[in-house]
Each structure stands twice: as structure tokens, then as C-alpha cells.
C-alpha positions in Angstrom: 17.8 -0.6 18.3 15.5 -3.9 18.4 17.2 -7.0 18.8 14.3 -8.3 15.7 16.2 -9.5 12.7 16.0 -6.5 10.1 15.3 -7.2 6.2 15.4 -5.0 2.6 12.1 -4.2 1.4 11.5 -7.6 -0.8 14.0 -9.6 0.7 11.8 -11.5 3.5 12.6 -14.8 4.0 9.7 -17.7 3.0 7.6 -18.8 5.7 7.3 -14.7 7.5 4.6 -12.2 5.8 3.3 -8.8 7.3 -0.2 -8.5 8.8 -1.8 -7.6 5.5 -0.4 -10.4 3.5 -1.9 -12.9 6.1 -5.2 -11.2 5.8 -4.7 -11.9 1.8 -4.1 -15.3 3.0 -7.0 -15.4 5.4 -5.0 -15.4 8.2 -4.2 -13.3 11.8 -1.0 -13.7 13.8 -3.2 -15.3 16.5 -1.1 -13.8 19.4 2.1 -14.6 18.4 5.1 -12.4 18.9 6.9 -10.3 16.4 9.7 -12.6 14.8 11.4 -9.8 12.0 11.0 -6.4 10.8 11.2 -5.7 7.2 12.3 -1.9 6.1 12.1 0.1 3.5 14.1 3.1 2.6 12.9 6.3 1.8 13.6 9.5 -0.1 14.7 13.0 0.9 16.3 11.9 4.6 12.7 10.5 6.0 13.6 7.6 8.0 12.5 4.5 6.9 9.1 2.7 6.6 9.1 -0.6 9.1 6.6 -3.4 8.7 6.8 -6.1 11.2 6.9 -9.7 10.0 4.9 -12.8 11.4 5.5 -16.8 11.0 2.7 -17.7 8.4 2.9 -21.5 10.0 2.2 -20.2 13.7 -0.8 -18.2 12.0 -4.4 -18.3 12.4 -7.7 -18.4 10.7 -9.8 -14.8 11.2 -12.8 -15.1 12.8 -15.7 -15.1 10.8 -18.1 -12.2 11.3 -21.1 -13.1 13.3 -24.4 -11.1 12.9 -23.8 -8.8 16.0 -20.8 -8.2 14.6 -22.0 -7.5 11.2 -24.7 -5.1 12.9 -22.4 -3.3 14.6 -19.7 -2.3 11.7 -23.2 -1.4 9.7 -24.3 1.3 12.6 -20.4 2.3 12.7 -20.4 3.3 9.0 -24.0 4.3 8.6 -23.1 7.0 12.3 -19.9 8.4 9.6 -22.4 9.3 7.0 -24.8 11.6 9.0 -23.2 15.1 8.8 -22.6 16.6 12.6 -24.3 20.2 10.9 -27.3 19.4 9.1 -28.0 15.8 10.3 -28.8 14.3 6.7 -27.1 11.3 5.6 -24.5 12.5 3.0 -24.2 8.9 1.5 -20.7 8.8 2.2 -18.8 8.6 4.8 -17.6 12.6 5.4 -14.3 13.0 5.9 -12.8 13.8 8.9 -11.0 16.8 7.3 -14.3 18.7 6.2 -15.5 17.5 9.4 -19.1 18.1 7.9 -20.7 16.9 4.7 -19.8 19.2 1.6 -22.5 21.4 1.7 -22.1 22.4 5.1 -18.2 22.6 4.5 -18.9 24.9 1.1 -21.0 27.3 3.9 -18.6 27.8 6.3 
């Protein structure tokens, strides 16, 4: 058990958010420390989602993306569209389930 103060799903005090509502806001946590954990339940005996929760004052500005950066997220994506079989770029990125482009998935 975590010694983090626990909250229901929608009832987060003002002032935390998770990590994506701080991206919404055009934020990071910046290196701060966990403050809260927000759960919520679940059906059929699953145990329950957990998100953890972050003071929106100690917050952060992201970094803006610099043009190395930029280059390197567009050879990231453009390496998940060529297919590992027939080496064409599928125009999407192929799925990790197929493994392959669909084409070469249909074949197998």
C-alpha cells in the first residue's frame, strides 16, 4: 500500500492533474515527485486503473522541439513504415501485430 493520498476517479483536488492533462496545458512535471494517485474502479473483478497526480504550480513548460529533434522523430516514424519482408514503404506505420505490411501478412 503507498503512503500517496488515494482519490475517486473525478474527484481530484484543484491545483493536481495527471501527466496528460499537463501536456493539455503545455506542461511536464519538471522532476517533481508524485504527490496523489487517482483510481478508478473497474468491472468484472479487474483491479483498478491508477493515474498518478502532479502539482500543476510546481509544473513546467515542455521543451520545444528543436530541428535535430524534429529529424530524428521523422527517421523514427518514416523506419515503422518500411515493411521488414518486402522493404517498400507501406505509408503507414505497420503494426506491430502483422509484424509486416498487409500484403506480406495476407501471404504468409
Amino acid at each position: 500500500m503507498s503512503s500517496l493520498p488515494v482519490y475517486p476517479w473525478h474527484l481530484a483536488p484543484t491545483g493536481l492533474a495527471t501527466r496528460r492533462q499537463l501536456r493539455a496545458r503545455g506542461l511536464r512535471p519538471g522532476g517533481q515527485q508524485v504527490v496523489a494517485e487517482i483510481r478508478r474502479p473497474r468491472r468484472g473483478g479487474r483491479p483498478p486503473l491508477v493515474g498518478y497526480l502532479y502539482r500543476v504550480d510546481q509544473a513546467k513548460p515542455v521543451r520545444p522541439m528543436t530541428p535535430g529533434r524534429t529529424r530524428s522523430l521523422a527517421a523514427a516514424l518514416r523506419a515503422r513504415r518500411i515493411c521488414p519482408q518486402c522493404r517498400h514503404d507501406a505509408g503507414y506505420c505497420i503494426p506491430r501485430s502483422l509484424g509486416a505490411c498487409v500484403p506480406c501478412a495476407d501471404n504468409r
